[in-house]
Steps between C-alpha positions, in 0.01 A plus 500: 500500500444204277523490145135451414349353203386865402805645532653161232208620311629856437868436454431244226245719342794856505679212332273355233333877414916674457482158180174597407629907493789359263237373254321811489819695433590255240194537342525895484827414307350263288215763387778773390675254293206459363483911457879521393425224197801267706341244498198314289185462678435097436876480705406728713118327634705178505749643813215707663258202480788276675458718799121582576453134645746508764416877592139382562614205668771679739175741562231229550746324723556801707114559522428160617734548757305830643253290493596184687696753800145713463683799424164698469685841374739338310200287335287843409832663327563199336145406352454740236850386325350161556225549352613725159754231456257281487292686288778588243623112442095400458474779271825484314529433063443160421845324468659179462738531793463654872537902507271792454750711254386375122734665215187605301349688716828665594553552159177705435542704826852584362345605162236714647697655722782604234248602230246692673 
């Protein structure tokens, strides 16, 4: 059995998604520092914001591939991510920099949530 183009596809993408998994867990942390008063909110955006680029990357790459090895069930599990990642960064506060997390905005969530 040859090691098929497919088969590249899927190891890289257990690979790439196990990063992408790390970013998500260090974004949970992130948003109870945030609950715990740790850390400040501006500092806090600044490290999150470092990280949503290369999480969509690492995911868009991964999609791409699907697509190239036509990895048609791979491609329909994969879409909808696509696509609210997409949506999210179009969507996201206006900002100087790259990043969807803007300190503000966090900032009134924070005071909502604590007041109400």
């Amino acid at each position: 059995m040859a090691f098929t183009f497919a088969a590249f596809c899927y190891l890289f993408g257990l690979i790439a998604i196990a990063f992408c998994i790390f970013f998500a867990i260090y974004t949970v942390i992130c948003i109870d520092e945030l609950k715990t008063d740790y850390k400040n909110p501006i500092d806090q955006c600044r490290s999150m914001n470092q990280l949503v680029l290369p999480e969509y990357g690492i995911h868009s790459f991964v999609f791409f591939f699907f697509v190239l090895s036509m990895q048609l069930f791979a491609i329909a599990w994969n879409l909808p991510l696509f696509a609210y990642h997409i949506h999210r960064y179009i969507k996201r506060p206006i900002m100087r920099g790259p990043g969807i997390y803007d300190p503000t905005t966090i900032i009134m969530i924070y005071t909502m949530v604590t007041t109400g």
